[in-house]
C-alpha positions as CSV (number, residue, x, y, z in Angstrom):
1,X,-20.1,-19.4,60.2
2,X,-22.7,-19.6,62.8
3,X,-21.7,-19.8,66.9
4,X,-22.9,-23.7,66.6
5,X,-20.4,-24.2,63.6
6,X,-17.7,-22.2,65.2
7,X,-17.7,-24.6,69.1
8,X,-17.9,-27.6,66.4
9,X,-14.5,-26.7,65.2
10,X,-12.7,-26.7,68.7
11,X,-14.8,-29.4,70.3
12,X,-11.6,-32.1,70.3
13,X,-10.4,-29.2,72.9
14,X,-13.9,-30.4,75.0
15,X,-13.0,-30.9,78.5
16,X,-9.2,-29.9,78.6
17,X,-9.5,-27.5,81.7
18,X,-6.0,-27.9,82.0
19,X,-5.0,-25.8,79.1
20,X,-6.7,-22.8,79.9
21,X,-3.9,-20.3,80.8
22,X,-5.5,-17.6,83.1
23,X,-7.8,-19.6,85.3
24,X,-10.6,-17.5,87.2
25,X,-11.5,-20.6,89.7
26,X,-10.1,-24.3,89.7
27,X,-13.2,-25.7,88.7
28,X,-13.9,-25.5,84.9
29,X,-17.7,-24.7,85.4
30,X,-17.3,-21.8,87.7
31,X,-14.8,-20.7,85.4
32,X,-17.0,-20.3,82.3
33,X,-19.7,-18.6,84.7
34,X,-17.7,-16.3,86.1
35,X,-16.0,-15.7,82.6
36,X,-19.7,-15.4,80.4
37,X,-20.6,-12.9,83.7
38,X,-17.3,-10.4,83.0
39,X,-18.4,-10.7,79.0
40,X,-21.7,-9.4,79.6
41,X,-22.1,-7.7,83.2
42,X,-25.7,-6.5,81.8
43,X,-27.6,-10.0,82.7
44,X,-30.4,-9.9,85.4
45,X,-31.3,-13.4,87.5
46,X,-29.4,-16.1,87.5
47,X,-27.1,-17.6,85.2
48,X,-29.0,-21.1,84.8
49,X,-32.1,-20.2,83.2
50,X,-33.1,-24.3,82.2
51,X,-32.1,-27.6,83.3
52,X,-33.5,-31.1,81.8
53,X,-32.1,-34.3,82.9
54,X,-28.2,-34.0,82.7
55,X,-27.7,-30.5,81.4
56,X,-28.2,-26.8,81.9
57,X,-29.2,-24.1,79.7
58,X,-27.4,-20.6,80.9
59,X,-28.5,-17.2,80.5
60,X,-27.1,-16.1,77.3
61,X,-28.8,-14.8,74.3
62,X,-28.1,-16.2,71.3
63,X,-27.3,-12.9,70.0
64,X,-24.4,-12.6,72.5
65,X,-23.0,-15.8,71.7
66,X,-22.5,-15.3,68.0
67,X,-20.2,-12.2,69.1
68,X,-18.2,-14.3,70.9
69,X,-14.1,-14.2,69.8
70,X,-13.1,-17.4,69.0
71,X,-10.3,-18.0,71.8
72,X,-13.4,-17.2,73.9
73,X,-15.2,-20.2,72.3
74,X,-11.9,-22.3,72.7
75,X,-11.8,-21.3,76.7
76,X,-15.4,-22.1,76.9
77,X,-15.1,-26.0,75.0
78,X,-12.5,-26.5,77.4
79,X,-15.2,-25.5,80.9
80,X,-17.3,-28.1,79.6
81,X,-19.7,-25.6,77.5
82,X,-21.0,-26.4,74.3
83,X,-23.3,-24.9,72.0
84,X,-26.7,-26.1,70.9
85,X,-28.5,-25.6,67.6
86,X,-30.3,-23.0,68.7
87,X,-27.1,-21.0,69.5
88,X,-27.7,-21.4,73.4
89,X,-25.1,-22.6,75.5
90,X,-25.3,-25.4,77.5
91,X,-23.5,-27.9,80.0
92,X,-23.3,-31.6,81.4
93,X,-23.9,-30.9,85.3
């Protein structure tokens, strides 16, 4: 199962901020960037490497996302990050 198929399957958790347990910041989004930045310390630039009307594109490879564990995926759906496609993440700003 791909990284696309695998945010699918937790996307009724979409949103719920609430339930994440450990939370690095109050705000979901700055959560999930300061989360995907601990996962992997290696990127260079910035974290929002697109943006087209409404959402943003963030510096992850595609590579890097398919390793993600799946309570990551679930902490992620519930920032606001989904999952394109492609296998790129992506937000609503």
């Amino acid at each position: 199962m791909n990284a696309y198929d695998r945010f699918r399957m937790v996307s009724e958790e979409y949103l719920e901020f609430e339930r994440v347990e450990k939370k690095k910041n109050s705000r979901p989004d700055i959560h999930a960037l300061i989360l995907l930045s601990e996962l992997f310390p290696d990127g260079t630039g910035r974290m929002v490497c697109y943006a087209s009307n409404d959402e943003i594109w963030l510096d992850i490879a595609s590579e890097q996302v398919e390793t993600l564990a799946d309570d990551i995926i679930l902490e992620l759906i519930r920032c606001g990050v989904r999952c394109d496609g492609c296998g790129e993440l992506l937000m609503f700003v």
